[in-house]
N, C-alpha and C positions, 0 to 999 in steps of 0.2 A: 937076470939079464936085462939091459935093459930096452927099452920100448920107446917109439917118438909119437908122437900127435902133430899130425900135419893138416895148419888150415888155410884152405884158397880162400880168398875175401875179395870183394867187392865192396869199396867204402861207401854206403849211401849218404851219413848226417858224421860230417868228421869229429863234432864235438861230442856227440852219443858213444862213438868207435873210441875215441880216444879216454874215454871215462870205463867202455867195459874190460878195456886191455889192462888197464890201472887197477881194475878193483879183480881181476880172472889172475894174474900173476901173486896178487896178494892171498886168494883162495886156494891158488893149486901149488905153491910153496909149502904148506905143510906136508904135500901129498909126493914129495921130492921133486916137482918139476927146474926144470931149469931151462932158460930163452936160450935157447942156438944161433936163430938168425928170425928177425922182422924185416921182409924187403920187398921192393917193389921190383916186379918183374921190370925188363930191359928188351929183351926182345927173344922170339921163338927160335931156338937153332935147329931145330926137326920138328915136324909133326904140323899139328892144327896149330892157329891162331888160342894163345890163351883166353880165356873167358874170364880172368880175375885178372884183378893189377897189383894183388899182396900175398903173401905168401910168409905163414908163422911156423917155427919147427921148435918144437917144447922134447926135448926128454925127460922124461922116467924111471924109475927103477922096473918099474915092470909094465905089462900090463895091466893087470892088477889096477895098481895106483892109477892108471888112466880113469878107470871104469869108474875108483872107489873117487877120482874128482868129479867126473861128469854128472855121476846121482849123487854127490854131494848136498845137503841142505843148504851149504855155502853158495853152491855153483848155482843151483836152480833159480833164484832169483835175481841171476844174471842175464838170464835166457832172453826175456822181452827186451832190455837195452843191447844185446847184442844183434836183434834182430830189427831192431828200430834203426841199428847205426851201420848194419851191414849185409850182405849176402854172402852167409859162410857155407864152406863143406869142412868137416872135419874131418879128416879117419887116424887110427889109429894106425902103429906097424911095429910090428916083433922083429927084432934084429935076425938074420936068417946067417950063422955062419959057416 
């Protein structure tokens, strides 16, 4: 079944952000991900004020394959330019039907 990866971002260095999204799409494609939507928030319809201005939705085949990209040896040395070029949250989510 399949699973999504959702990250709130905050872009700090655009040129950093935009080299880790290039080289994190090309590591987590063997792992079956696939882009849903990269966007920038627009505006709050309920609730608090968002604390990010981007928003990535990746699916999966499972959870699984989330987990087996994140401890990837591929992925890990993504980690430092990801964190130089942004302020992310990750999580993960099992499709609940």
């Amino acid at each position: 079944m399949s699973a999504f990866m959702i990250a709130t971002i905050t872009v700090k260095d655009p040129a950093k952000f935009q080299t880790y999204l290039a080289e994190t799409q090309k590591v987590a494609a063997p792992y079956g991900a696939k882009l849903l939507l990269r966007g920038m928030a627009d505006k709050v319809l309920t609730g608090e004020t968002a604390d990010h201005g981007m928003v990535v939705i990746v699916e999966f085949p499972s959870l699984e394959k989330i987990d087996q990209w994140y401890a990837s040896d591929a992925y890990r040395p993504l980690i430092p330019l990801r964190d130089a070029g942004s302020d992310m949250t990750i999580t993960s989510y099992q499709v609940i039907e």
